[in-house]
SERO-4910 file (N, C-alpha, C, O; in steps of 0.05 Angstrom, whole numbers):
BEGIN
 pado doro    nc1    nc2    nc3   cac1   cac2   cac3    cc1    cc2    cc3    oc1    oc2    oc3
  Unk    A    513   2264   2156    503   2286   2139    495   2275   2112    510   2262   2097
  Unk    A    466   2281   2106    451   2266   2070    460   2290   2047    444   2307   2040
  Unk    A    479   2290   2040    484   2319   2017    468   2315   1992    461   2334   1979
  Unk    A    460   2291   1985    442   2283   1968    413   2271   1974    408   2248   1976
  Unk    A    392   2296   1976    363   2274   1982    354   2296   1969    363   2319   1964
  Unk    A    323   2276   1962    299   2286   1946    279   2286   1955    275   2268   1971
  Unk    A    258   2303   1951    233   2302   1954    216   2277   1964    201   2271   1983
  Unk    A    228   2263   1935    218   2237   1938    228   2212   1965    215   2194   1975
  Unk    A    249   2219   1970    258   2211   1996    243   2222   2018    229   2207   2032
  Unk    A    245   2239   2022    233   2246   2041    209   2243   2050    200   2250   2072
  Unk    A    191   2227   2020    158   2223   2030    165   2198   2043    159   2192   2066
  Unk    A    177   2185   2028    188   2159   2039    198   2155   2062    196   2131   2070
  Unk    A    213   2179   2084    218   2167   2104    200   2180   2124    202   2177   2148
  Unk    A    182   2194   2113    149   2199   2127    159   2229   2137    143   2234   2155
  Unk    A    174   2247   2134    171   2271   2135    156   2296   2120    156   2318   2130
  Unk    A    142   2290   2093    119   2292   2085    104   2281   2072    112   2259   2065
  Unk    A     74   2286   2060     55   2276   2047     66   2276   2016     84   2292   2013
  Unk    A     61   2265   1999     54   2266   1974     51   2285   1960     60   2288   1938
  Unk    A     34   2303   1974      7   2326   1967     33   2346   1972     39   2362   1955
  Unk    A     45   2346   1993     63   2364   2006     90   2366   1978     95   2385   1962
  Unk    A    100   2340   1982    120   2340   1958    112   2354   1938    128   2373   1932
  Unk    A     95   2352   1925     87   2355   1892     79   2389   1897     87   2401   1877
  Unk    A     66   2408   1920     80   2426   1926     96   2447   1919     95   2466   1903
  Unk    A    119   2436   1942    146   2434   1939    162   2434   1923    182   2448   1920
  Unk    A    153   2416   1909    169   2419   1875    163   2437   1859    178   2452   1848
  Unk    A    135   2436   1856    125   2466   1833    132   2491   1840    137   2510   1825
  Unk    A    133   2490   1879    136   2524   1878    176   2532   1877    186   2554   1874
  Unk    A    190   2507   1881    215   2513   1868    216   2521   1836    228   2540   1826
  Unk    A    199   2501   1822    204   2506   1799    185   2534   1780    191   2543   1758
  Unk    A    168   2541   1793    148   2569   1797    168   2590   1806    161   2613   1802
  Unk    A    201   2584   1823    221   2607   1834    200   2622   1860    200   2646   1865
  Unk    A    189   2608   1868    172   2628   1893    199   2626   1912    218   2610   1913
  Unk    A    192   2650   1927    213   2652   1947    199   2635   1970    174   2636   1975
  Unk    A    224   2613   1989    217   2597   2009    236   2592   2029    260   2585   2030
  Unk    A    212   2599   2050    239   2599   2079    227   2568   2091    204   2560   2090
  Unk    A    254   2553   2101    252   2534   2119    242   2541   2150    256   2558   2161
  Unk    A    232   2536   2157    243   2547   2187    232   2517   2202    215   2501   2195
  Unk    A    249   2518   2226    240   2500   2252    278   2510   2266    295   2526   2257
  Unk    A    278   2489   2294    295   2484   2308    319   2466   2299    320   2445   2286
  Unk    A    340   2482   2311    368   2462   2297    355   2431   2306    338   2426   2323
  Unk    A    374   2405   2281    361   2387   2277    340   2375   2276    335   2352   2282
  Unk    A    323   2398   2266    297   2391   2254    299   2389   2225    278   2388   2213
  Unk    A    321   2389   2211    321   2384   2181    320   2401   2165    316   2395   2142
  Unk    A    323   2431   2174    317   2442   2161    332   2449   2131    319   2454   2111
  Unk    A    367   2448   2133    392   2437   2112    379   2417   2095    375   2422   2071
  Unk    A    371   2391   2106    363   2375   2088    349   2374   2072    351   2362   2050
  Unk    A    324   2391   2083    299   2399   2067    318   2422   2043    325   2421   2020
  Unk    A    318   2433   2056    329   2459   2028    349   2445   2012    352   2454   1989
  Unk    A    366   2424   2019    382   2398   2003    355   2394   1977    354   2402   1954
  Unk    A    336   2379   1991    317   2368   1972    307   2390   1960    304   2383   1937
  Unk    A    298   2416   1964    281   2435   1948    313   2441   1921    309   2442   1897
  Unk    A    332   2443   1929    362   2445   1912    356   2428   1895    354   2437   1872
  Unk    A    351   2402   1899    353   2379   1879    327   2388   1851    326   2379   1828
  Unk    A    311   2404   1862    283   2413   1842    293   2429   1822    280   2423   1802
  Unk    A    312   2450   1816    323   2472   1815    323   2462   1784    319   2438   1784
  Unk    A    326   2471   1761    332   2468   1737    361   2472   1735    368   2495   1740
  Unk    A    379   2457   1728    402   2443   1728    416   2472   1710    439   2476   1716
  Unk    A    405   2490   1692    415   2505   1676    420   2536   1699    440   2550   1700
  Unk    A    404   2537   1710    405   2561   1732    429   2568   1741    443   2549   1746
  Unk    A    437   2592   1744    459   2599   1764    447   2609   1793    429   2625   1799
  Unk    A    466   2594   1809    460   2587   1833    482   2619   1856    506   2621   1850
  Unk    A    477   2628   1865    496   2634   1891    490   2627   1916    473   2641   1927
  Unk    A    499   2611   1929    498   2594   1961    510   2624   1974    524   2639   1961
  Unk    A    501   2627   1999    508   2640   2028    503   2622   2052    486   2606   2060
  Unk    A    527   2633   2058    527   2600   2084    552   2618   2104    568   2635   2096
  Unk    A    549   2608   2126    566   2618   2150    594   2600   2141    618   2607   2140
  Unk    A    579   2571   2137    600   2553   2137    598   2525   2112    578   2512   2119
  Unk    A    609   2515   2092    594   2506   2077    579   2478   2085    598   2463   2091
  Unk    A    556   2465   2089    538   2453   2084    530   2451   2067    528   2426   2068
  Unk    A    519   2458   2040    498   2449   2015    513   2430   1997    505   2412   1983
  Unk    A    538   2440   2002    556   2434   1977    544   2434   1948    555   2420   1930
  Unk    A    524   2448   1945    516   2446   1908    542   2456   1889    542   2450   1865
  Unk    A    562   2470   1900    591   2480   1879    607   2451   1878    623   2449   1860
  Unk    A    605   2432   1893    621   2414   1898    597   2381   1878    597   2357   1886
  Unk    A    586   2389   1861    561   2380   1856    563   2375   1825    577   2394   1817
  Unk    A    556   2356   1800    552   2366   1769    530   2378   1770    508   2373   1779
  Unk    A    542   2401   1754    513   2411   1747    521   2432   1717    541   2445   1713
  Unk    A    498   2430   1698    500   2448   1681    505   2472   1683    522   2483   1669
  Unk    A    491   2483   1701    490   2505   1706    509   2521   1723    518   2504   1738
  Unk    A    523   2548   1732    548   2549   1747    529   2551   1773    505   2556   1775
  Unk    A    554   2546   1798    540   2558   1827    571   2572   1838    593   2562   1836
  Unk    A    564   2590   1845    582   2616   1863    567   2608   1889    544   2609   1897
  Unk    A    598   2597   1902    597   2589   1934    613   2616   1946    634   2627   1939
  Unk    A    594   2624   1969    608   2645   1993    608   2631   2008    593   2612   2007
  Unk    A    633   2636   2038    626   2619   2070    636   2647   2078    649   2664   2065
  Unk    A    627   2648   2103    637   2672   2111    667   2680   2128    689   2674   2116
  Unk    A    668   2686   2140    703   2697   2144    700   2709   2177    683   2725   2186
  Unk    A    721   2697   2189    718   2710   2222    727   2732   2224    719   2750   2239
  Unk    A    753   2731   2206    764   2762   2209    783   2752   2229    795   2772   2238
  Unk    A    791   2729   2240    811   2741   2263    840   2733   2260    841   2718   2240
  Unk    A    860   2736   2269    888   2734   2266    900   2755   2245    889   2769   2228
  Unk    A    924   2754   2253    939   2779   2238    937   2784   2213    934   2808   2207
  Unk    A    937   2760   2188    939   2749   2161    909   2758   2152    904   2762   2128
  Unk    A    887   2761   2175    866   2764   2165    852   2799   2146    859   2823   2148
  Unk    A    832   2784   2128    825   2807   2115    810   2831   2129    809   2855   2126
  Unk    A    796   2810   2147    761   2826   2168    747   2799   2166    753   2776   2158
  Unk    A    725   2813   2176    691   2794   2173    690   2795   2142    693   2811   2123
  Unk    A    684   2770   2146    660   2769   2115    637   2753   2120    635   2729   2115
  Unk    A    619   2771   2133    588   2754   2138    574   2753   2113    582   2760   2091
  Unk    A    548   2743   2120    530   2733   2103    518   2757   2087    519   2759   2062
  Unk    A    509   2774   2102    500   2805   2085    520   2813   2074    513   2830   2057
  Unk    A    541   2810   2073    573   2816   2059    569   2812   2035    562   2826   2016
  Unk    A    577   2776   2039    562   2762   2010    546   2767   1991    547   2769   1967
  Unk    A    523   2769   2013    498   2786   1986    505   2806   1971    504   2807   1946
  Unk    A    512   2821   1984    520   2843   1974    547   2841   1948    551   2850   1925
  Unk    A    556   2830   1959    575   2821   1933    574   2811   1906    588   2813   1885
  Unk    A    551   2796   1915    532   2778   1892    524   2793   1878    530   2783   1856
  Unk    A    512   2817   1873    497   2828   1858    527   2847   1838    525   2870   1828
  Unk    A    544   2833   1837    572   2837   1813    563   2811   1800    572   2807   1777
  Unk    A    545   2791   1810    541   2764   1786    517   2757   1779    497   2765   1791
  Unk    A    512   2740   1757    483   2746   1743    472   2730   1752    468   2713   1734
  Unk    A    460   2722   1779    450   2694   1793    417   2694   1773    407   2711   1758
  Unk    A    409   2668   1783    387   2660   1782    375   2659   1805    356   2672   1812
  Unk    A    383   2648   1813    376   2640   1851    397   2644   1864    421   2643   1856
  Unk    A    383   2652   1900    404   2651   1913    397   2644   1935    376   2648   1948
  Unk    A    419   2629   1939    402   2597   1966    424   2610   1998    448   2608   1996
  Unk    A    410   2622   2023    418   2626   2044    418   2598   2067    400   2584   2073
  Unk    A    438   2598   2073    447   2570   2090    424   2578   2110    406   2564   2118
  Unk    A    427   2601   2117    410   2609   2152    405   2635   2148    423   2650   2141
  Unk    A    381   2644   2153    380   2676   2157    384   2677   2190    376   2661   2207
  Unk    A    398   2699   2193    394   2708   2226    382   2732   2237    366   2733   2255
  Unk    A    393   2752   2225    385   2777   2230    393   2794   2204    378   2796   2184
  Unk    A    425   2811   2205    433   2830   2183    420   2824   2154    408   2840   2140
  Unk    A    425   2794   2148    419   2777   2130    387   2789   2117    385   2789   2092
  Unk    A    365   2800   2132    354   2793   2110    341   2811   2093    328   2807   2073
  Unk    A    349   2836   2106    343   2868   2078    366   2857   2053    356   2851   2032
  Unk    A    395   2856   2056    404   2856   2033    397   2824   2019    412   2818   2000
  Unk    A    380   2809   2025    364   2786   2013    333   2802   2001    325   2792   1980
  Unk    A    321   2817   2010    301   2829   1996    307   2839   1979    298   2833   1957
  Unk    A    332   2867   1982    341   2866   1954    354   2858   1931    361   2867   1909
  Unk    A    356   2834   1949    364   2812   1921    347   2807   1906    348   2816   1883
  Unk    A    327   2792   1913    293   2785   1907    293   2812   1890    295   2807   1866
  Unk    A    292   2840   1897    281   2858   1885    299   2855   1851    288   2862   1831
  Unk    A    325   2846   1850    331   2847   1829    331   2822   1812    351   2816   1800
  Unk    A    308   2808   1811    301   2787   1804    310   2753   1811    302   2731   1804
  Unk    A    333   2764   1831    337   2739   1835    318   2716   1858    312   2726   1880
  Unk    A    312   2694   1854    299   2675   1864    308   2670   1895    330   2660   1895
  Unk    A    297   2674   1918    307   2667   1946    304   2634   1955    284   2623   1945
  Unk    A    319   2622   1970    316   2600   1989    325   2603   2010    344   2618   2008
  Unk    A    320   2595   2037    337   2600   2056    316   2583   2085    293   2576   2085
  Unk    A    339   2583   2111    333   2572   2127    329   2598   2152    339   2620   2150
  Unk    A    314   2588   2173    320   2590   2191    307   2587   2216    286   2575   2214
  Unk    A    314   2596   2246    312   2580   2271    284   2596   2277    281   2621   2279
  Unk    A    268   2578   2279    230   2592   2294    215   2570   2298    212   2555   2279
  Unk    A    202   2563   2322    179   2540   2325    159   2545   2314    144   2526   2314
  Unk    A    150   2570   2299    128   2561   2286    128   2579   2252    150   2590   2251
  Unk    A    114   2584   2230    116   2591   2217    114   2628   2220    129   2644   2209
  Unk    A     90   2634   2240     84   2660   2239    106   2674   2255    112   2697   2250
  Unk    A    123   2654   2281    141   2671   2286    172   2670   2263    191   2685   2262
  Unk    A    166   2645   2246    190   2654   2232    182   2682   2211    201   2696   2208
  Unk    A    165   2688   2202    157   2716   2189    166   2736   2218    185   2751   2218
  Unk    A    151   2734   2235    155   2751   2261    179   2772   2261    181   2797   2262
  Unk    A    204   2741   2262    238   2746   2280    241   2756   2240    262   2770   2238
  Unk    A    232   2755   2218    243   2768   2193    233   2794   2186    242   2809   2169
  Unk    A    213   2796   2203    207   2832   2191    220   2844   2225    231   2866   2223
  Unk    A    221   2837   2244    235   2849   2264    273   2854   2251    282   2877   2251
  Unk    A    287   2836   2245    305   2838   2224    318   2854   2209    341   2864   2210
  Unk    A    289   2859   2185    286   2876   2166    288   2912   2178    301   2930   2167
  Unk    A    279   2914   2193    275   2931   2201    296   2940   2218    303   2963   2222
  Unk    A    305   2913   2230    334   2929   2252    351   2929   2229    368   2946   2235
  Unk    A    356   2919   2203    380   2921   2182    372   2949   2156    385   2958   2138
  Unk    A    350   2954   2165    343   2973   2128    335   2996   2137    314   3006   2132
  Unk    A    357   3009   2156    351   3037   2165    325   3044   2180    318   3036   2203
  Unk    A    314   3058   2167    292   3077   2179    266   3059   2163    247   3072   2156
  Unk    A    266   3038   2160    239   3026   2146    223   3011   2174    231   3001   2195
  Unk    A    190   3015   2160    178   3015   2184    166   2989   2184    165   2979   2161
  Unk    A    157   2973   2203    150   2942   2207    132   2937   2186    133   2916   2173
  Unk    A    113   2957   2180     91   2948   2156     96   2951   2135     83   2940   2117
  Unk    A    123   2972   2129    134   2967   2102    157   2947   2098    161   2937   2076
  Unk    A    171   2943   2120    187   2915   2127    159   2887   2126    169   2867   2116
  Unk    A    141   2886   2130    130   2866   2126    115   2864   2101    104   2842   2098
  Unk    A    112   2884   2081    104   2892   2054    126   2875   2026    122   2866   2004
  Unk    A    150   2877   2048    165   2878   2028    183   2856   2036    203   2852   2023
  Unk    A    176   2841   2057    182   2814   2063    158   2797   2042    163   2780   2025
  Unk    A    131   2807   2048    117   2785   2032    120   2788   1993    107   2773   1978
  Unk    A    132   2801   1987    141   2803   1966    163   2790   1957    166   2784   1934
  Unk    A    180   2784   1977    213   2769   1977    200   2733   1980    206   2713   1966
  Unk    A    183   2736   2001    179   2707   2006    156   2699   1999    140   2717   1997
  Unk    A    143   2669   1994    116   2669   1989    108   2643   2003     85   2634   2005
  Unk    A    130   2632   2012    120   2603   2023    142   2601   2058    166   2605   2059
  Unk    A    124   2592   2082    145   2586   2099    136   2553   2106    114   2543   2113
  Unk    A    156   2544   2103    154   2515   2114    165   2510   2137    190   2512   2140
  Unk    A    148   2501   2157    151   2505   2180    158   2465   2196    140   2448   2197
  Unk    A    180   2464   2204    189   2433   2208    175   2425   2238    161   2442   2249
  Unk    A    181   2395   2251    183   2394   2279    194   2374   2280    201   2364   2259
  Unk    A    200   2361   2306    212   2339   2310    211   2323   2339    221   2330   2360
  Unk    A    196   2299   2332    185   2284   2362    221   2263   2357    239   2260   2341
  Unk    A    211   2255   2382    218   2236   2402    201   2209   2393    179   2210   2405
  Unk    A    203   2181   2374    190   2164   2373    196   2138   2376    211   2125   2361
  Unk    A    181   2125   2401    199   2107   2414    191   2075   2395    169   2075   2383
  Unk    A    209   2051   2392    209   2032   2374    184   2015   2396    189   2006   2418
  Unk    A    157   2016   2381    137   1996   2401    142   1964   2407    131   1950   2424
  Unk    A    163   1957   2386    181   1928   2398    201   1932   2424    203   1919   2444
  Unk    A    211   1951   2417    230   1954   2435    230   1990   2446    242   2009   2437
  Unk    A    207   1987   2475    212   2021   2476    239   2035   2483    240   2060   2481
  Unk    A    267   2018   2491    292   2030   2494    302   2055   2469    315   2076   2466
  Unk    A    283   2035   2454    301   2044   2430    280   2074   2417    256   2075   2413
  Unk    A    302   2096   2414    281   2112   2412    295   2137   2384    318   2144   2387
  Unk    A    282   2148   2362    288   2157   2337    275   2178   2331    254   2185   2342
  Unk    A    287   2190   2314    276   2223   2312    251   2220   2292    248   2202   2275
  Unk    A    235   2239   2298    221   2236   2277    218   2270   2264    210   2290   2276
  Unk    A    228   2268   2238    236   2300   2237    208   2309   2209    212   2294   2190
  Unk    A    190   2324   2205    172   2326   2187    164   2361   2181    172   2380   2193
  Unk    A    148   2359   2161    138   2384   2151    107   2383   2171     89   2366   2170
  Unk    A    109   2406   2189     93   2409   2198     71   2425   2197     49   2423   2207
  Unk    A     82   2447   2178     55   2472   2168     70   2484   2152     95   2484   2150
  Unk    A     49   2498   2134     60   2506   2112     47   2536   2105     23   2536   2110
  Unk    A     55   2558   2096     36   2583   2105     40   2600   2082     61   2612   2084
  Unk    A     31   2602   2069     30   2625   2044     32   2660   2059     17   2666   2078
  Unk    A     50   2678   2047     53   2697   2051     42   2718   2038     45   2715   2014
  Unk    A     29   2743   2044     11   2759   2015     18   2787   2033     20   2794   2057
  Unk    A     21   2795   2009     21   2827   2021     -3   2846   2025    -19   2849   2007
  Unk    A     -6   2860   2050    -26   2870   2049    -31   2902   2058    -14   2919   2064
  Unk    A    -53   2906   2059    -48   2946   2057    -55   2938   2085    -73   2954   2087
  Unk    A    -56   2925   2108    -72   2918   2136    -42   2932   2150    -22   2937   2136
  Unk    A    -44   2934   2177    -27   2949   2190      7   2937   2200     25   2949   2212
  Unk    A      5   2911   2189     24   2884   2189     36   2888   2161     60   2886   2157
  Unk    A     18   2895   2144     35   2901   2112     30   2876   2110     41   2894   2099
  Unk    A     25   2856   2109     14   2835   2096      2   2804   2112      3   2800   2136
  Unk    A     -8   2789   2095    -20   2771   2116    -17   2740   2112     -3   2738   2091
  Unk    A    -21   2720   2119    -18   2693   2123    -38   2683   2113    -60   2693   2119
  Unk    A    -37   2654   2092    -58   2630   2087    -47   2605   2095    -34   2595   2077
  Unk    A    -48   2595   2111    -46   2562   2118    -56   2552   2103    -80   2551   2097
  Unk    A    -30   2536   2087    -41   2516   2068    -45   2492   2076    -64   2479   2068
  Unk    A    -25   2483   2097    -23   2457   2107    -22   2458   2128      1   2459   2135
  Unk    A    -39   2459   2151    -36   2454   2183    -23   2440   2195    -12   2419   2187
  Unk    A    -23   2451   2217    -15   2425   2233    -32   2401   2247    -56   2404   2254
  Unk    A    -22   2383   2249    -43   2370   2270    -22   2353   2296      2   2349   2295
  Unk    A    -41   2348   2316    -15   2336   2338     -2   2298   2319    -13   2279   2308
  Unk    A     24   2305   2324     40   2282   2321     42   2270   2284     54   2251   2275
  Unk    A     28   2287   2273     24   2278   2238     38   2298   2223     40   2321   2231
  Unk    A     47   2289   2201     59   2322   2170     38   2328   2175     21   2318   2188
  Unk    A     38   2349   2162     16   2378   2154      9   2371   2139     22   2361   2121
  Unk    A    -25   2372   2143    -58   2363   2129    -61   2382   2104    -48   2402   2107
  Unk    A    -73   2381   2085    -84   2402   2070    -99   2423   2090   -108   2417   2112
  Unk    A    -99   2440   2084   -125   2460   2092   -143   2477   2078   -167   2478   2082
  Unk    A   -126   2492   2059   -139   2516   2047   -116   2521   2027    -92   2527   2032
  Unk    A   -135   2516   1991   -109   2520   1982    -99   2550   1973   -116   2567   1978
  Unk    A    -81   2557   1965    -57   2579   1968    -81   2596   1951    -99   2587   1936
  Unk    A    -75   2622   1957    -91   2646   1945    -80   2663   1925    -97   2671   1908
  Unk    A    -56   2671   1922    -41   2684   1901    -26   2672   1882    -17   2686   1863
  Unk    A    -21   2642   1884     -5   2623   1878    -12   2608   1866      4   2599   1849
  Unk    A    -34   2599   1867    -50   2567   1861    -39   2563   1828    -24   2545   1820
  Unk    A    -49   2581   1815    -53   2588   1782    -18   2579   1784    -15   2555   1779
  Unk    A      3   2593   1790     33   2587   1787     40   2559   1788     47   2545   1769
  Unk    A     37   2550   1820     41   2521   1826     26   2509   1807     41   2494   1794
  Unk    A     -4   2509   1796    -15   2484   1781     -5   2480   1747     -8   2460   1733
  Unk    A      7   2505   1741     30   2503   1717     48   2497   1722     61   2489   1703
  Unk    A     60   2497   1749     90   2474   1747     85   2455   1762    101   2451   1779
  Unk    A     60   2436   1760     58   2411   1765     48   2406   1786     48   2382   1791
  Unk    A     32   2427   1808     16   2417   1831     -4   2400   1823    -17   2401   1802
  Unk    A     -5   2384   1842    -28   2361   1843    -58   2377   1850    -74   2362   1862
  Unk    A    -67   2400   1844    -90   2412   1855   -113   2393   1860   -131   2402   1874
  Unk    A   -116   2366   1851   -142   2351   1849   -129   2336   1867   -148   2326   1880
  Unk    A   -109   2328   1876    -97   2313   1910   -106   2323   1927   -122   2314   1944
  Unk    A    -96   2346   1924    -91   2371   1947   -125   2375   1955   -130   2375   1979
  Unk    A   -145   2376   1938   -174   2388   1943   -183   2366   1954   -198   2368   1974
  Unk    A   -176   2337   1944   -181   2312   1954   -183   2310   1985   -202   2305   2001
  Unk    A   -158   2315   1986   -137   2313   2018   -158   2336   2039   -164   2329   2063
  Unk    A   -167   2361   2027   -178   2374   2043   -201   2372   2045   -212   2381   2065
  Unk    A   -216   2359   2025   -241   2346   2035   -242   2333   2051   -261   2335   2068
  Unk    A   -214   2308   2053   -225   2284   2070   -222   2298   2103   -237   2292   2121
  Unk    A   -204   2312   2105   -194   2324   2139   -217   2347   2144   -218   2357   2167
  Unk    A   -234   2355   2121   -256   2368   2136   -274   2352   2142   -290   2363   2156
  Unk    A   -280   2324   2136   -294   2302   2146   -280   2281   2166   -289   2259   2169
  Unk    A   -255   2291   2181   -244   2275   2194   -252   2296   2217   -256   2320   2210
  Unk    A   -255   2286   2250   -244   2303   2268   -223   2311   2273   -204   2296   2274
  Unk    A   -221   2340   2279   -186   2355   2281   -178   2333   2306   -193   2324   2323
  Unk    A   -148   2326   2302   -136   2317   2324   -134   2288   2314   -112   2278   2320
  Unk    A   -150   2270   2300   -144   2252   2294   -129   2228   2267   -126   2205   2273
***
């Protein structure tokens, strides 16, 4: 387990571009709300490890986690972090459950800055919108092969957790909570000295801007970074509601336009 990696690590061990990092960093430090998503050990912990490390050191933090993983309370930092894990509830001595929507809910007795979710699953993510709604900053993970079904399995969610709210206003008010999904994968890559030998290859695979919209979905998708077979995610199209945010906290916008020039002069696929 890496409890400590960065951005910068991670271009390094080829799980993303440059273009990708620099990103990544601004829209932490811009507070956009950002979901991880891919398949268990696809990195998704680690990645939100590294988006943690961006965080302005003065912030108050609240972690939600089933079980702890981030360890940022176990961490220096200027700033305080309020750790939750949740609670099974079972044996005699016990209090009840204390799940993840529990937590949230509890949180809003403290004056967070951010609040970083180990995993969304389901209950989890109406009382996370109205976190967002009360200014606090979202991070969080969770399990989807691709970016549009991780929006998908979160307004289906929203809607089984926030009463009588309807998918287009569950998806209105998801793209309001969130604005970026980063979407992981993970090959099988065998050593061409030695094909026995064979290593994960775990990367940022697409990247998808979220916008709210009056359309019958309540809002809609920009691919910033595609996919392509076997490579990180290419430039594509840069972000539409965002751009102006990210290029005040430090996006590379003249990389990024670079990068999408050259892959509209490359053939797709290669």
């Amino acid at each position: 387990m890496v409890r400590r990696v960065t951005l910068a690590q991670l271009v390094a061990w080829g799980a993303m571009s440059e273009t990708v990092a620099s990103l990544l960093s601004a829209a932490v430090r811009a507070r956009l709300g950002i979901v991880v998503s891919g398949q268990p050990g696809d990195g998704s912990t680690t990645l939100l490890r590294a988006l943690c490390a961006e965080i302005d050191p003065l912030e108050v933090i609240g972690t939600f986690e089933t079980e702890y993983e981030l360890f940022l309370h176990e961490e220096e930092r200027t700033g305080l972090v309020h750790a939750w894990a949740a609670r099974g509830g079972q044996g005699a001595e016990s209090e009840g459950p204390w799940r993840t929507a529990d937590q949230i809910l509890d949180s809003f007795r403290f004056r967070l800055d951010r609040g970083i979710l180990g995993e969304v699953r389901a209950a989890e993510v109406w009382p996370m919108i109205k976190l967002t709604e009360s200014g606090v900053c979202s991070m969080s993970t969770t399990h989807a092969d691709s970016a549009q079904q991780a929006i998908d399995k979160l307004i289906s969610s929203a809607v089984a957790s926030g009463g009588q709210i309807s998918r287009q206003a569950a998806g209105w008010k998801l793209a309001e909570a969130v604005h970026l999904v980063v979407q992981l994968a993970c090959e099988l890559v065998r050593d061409p000295d030695d094909p026995s030998k064979v290593r994960k290859h775990r990367y940022v695979a697409e990247i998808a801007e979220v916008v709210p919209g009056e359309n019958e979905a309540g809002y809609a998708t920009n691919v910033i970074f595609r996919r392509e077979p076997g490579r990180c995610a290419v430039a594509a199209m840069p972000p539409d509601r965002l751009l102006e945010r990210l290029t005040a906290h430090g996006f590379d916008v003249d990389a990024f336009t670079a990068e999408v020039q050259a892959n509209r002069q490359q053939p797709r696929g290669l």
